[in-house]
N, C-alpha and C positions, 0 to 999 in steps of 0.2 A: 239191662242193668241188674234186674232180678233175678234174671240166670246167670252170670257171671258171679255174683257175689254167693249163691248160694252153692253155687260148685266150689269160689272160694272157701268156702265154710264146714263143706261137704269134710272135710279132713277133721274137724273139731268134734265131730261126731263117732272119727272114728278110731283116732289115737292115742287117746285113755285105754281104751279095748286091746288095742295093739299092744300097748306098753306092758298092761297089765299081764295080757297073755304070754309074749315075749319074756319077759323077768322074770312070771313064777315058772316059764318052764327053764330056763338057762340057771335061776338061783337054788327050784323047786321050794321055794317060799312063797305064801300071798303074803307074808308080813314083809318080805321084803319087796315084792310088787306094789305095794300100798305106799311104802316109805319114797319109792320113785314118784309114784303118781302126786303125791304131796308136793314132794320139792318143785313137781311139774306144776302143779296148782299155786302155788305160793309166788313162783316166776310168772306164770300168768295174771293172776291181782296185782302183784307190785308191778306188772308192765304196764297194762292199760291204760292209765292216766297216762302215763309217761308219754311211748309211742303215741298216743291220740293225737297229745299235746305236741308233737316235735313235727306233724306234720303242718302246722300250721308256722313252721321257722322255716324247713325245707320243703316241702311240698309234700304231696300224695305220694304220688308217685314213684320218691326218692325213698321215702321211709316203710313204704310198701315194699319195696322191692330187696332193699337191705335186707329188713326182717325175715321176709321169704324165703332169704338164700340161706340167711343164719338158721333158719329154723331145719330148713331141708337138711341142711348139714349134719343137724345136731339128731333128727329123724334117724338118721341114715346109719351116727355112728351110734348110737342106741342097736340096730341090728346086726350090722358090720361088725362091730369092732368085739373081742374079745375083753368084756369088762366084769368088772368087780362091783359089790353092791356101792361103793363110795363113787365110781367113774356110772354106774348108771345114773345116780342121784344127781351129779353133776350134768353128765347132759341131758338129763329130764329138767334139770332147772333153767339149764342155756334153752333148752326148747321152748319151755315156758315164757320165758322172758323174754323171745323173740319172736313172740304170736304175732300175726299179721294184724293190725288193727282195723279188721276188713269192716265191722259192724260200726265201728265211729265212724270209718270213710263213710258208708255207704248213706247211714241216718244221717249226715251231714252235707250229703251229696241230695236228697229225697228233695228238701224244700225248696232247691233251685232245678226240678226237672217237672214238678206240678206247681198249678195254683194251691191259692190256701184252703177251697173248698174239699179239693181230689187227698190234701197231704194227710186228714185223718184216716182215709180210706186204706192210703197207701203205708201209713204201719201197719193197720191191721193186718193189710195182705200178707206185709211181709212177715207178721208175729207169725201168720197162721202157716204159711207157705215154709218156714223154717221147720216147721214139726216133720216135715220129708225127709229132712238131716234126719230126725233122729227116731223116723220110724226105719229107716233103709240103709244107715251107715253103721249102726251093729249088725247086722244083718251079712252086710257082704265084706265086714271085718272078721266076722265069725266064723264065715266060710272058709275065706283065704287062709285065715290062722289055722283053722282047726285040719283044714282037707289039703293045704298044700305045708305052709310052714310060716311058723311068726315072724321069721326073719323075713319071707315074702309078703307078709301083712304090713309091716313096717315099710319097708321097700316102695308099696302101694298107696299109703298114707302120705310118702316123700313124694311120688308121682300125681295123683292128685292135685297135693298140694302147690306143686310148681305147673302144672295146666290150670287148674282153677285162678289161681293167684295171679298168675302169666293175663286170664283172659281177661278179669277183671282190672289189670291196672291197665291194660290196653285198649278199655273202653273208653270210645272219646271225651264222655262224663266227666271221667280222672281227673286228665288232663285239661277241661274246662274251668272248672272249679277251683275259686283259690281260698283258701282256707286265709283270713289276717291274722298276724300273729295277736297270742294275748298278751295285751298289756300287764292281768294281772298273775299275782304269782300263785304256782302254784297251790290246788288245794282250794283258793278262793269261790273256788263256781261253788262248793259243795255249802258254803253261806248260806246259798239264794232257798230258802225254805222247800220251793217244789222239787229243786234235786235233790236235796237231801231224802225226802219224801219216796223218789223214784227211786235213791238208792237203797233203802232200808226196808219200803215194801217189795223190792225186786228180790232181794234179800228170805225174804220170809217165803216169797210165791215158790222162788226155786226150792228152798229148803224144802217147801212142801214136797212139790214133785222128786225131789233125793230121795225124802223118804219114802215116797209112794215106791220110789222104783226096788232100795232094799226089801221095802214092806211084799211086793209080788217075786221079787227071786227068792224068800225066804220062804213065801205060802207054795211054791212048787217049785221049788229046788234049782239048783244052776243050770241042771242041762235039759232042764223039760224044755217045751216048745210052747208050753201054754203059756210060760211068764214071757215070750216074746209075744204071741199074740194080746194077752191080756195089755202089756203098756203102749203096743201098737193102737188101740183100742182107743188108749188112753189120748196117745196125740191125734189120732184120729179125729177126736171130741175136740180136739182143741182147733183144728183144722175145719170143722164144721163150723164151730163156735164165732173163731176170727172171719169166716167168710160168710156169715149168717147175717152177724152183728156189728161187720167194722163201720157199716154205714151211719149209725146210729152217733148223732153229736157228743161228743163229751162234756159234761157239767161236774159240779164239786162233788157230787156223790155218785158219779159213773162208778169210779173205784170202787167201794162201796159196794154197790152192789153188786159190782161181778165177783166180786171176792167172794158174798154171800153162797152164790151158785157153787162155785169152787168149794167152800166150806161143806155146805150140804151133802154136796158128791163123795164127798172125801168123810163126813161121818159115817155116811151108809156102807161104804168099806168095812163097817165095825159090827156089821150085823152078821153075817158070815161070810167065809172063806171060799164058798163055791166060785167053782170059774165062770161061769155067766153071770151072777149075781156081782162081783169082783166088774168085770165085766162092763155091766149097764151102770153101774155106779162110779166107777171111774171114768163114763163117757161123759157122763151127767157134766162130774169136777171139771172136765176138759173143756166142755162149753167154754168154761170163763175164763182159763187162762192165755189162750192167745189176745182176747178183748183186752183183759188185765194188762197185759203187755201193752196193746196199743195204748193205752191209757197213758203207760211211764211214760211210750216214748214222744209221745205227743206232748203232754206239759211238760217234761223237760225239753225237748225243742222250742215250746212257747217261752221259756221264760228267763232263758240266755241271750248273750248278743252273738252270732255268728261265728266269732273267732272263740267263744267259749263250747260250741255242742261238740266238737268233738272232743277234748278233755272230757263233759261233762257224762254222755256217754259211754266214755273208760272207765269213769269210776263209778257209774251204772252197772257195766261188768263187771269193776271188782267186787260189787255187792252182790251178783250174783253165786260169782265162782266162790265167794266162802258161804253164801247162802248153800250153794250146793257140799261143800265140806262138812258145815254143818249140819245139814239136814241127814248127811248119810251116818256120819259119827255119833250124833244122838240118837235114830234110828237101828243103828246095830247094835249100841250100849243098848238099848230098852228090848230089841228082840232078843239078847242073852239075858238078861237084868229077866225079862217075865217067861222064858220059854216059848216064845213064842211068837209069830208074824202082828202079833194083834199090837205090839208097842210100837212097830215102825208106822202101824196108820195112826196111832194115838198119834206120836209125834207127827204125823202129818195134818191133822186135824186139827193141833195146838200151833202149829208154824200159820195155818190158814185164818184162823181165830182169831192171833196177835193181827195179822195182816189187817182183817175187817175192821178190830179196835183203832188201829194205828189210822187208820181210812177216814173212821168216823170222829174221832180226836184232832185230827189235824185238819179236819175236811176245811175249814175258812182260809190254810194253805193253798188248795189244791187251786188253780186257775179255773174260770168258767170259759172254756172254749166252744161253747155253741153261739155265739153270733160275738167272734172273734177268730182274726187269722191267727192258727196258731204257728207259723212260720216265726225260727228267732229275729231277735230286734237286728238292726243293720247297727252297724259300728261304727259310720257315719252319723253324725248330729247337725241340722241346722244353724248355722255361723250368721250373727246377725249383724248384718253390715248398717250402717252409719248412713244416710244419705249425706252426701256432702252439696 
């Protein structure tokens, strides 16, 4: 199940890159590359709740699979088709909009494949084991673009994506799992204080890392090799981190302090600009963020009923994916605003800062899951019969 869904996912990694690269060389704009990737990001936020939610009316399987095909389509003519900057921006946002909703399946699928003891383990893994996407899927986005052609980069993102997605809905799991529909309406889950919580520190963490990643393509330029290695580095840390520390119980002030680590890592960025120094301090911040993950996903799973975790992890992603908008838009403002790479860690520093505050201000929100399953509640309730 963990390799199926992260080959699912393997394509989120790397068709920003593709798109990007694709559009500014066909328009010869990055401002008109940016304006696609947008429309794509906006169709990605506004879907996730959505698609999360529809799987629990039609099933997994059905709405997995739709999405899939629309998305490939809209991949395909992105490369294919002879377009104009308004027909990119269109099917970059049909793309968007029909993202697989493979991360609510799969975190909705977790707490019926372990016990309650294994299921905090088992975000961790998966927070940590995601960092693969994203030390390895720029990487061989980059190649194929750069050494064969973008149109075959796109081409690869569409193939990918329909094997990965193929493998994952055909995992017996899928199909086990029934999702109940929610009784309530949309939007409601985001009430329950711990996901709102999950949504808007998820929010902050990503922005952090946006801007970590502007802050290192700015300190050694777009086509150096050291700004790949230095953020390789960085998920590396994180990848150490979640499989160091997923073992470790969750309490109201886990958050808290892994955010701390993160904090710290991410000031020392501000001391200089050397590549090993960059380096060991970005490993540091890395420690905490896969942990920080397992955190969300873990109280937000405790503190739903069943027929709400996959919505409520959609709109966990959509906190991310503007968390990531932002973090990179006010990171690029501040490294033109001061001349320099040293604003996009500032802003990485302040996104990590609010995080910690937010952590420790709400911390009487946050659920104690250390001698508690944090598996969501069943959606069944005890009916209390009468003797007669």
């Amino acid at each position: 199940m963990i390799a199926a869904q992260l080959t699912a996912r393997f394509p989120s990694g790397m068709a920003s890159l593709a798109i990007l690269l694709h559009v500014e060389q066909q328009t010869g704009s990055y401002g008109s590359a940016g304006l696609v990737l947008a429309a794509t990001s906006v169709g990605q936020a506004v879907s996730g709740p959505v698609t999360s939610r529809w799987m629990g009316v039609w099933g997994m399987r059905r709405v997995l699979t739709l999405t899939a095909a629309v998305c490939t389509l809209a991949v395909l003519a992105l490369g294919l088709l002879p377009l104009n900057l308004a027909g990119y921006m269109a099917f970059g946002l049909i793309a968007g909009l029909s993202t697989p909703p493979i991360q609510s399946a799969v975190r909705t699928i977790y707490p019926k494949l372990v016990n309650s003891s294994q299921l905090t383990p088992l975000f961790s893994l998966d927070a940590s084991l995601q960092e693969i996407i994203w030390i390895l899927a720029p990487v061989v986005i980059t190649l194929v673009s750069t050494q064969v052609g973008t149109t075959e980069g796109l081409i690869l993102v569409a193939i990918v994506l329909v094997l990965g997605c193929g493998w994952f809905i055909l995992s017996p799991e899928v199909g086990r799992v029934r999702i109940p529909r929610s009784r309530r309406a949309l939007g409601r889950v985001l009430l329950k204080p711990p996901v709102a919580l999950a949504t808007a520190i998820g929010f902050l963490v990503i922005g952090a890392c946006s801007a970590v990643e502007v802050g290192v393509v700015a300190t050694f330029e777009h086509g150096s090799l050291q700004a790949g290695v230095v953020l390789g580095i960085f998920a590396c840390g994180s990848l150490v981190g979640g499989l160091s520390f997923g073992h470790i119980p969750i309490g109201p002030w886990a958050m808290a302090r892994r955010l701390i680590i993160v904090t710290v890592g991410l000031a020392l960025t501000m001391v200089m600009l050397n590549a090993y120094w960059l380096g060991g301090a970005l490993f540091l911040a890395g420690l905490g963020i896969a942990p920080a993950l397992a955190v969300l996903f873990a109280i937000t799973t405790a503190s739903v009923k069943f027929s709400e975790t996959a919505e409520a992890f959609g709109w966990a992603g959509t906190g991310q994916l503007i968390g990531a908008a932002a973090g990179s838009a006010i990171a690029g403002f501040l490294v033109d605003g001061t001349g320099g790479p040293q604003g996009a860690y500032l802003a990485a520093v302040l996104f990590a800062i609010v995080g910690v505050m937010v952590s420790v201000i709400f911390v009487r929100a946050l659920p104690d899951l250390r001698d508690r399953d944090p598996s969501p509640f069943p959606d069944t309730e005890p009916v209390a019969v009468t003797p007669s």
